[in-house]
N, C-alpha and C positions, 0 to 999 in steps of 0.2 A: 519760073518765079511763082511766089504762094502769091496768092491774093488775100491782101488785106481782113483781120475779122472785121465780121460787123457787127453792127452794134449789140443786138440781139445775143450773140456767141460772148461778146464781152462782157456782158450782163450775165449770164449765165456762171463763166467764170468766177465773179466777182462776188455771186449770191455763193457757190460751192465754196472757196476759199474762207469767204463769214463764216461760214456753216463749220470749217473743217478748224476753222481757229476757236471757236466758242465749243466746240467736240468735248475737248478734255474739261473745260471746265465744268459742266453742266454732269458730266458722268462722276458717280461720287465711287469711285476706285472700282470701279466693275463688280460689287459685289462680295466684295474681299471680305472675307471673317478676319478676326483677331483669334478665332478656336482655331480656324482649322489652321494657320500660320503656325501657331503655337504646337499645334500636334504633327504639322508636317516638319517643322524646327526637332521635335522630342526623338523622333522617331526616324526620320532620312535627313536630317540637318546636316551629316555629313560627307552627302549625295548631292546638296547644292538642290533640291527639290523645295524648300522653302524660299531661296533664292530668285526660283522660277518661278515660286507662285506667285510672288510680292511683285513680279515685274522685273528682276534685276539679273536677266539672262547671262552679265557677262562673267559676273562673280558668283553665279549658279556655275558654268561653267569649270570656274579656278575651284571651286567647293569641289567638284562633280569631280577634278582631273587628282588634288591631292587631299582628298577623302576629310574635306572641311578645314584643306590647311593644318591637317594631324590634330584633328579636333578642336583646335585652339578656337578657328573664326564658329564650329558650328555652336561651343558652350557658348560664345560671347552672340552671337545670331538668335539663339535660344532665348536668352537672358533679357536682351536688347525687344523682342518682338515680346515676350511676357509682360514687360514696363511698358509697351506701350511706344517708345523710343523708335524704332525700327518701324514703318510702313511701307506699302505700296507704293510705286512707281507715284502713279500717278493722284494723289489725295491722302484722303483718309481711309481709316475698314468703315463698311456700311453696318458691320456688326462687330460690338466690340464686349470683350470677358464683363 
């Protein structure tokens, strides 16, 4: 059988978990341009590599697999991250056009 944490270990816990919930909010998109979105959209947008830059690995993927959904999502991905519309996973760009 485990023995019991204590209190010490459960405190520990409890300050890591704080910490790992207040994470995303406090990080303002890791540093993300609105340029360089915009130039990786211009130029491999239908590789799904602006997909991946913004944070959205699974529709980078679907980009990556039918070459931007026959270009269709990467004009509208382009377009959408130019306005400003389209961001990061997580926030805002820390630099914006």
């Amino acid at each position: 059988m485990k023995a019991a944490p204590t209190k010490a270990e459960r405190k520990t816990v409890r300050e890591f978990v704080k910490k790992a919930m207040l994470a995303p909010q406090n990080a303002k998109a890791e540093g993300k341009s609105q340029l360089t979105a915009v130039l990786l959209s211009f130029f491999l947008g239908a590789l799904g590599i602006d997909r991946f830059y913004l944070g959205y690995t699974g529709i980078g993927i679907l980009k990556l697999l039918t070459l931007g959904v026959f270009g269709i999502l990467a004009l509208i991905d382009f377009i959408r991250i130019l306005i400003g519309d389209l961001k990061p996973k997580n926030g805002e760009y820390a630099k914006k056009l």
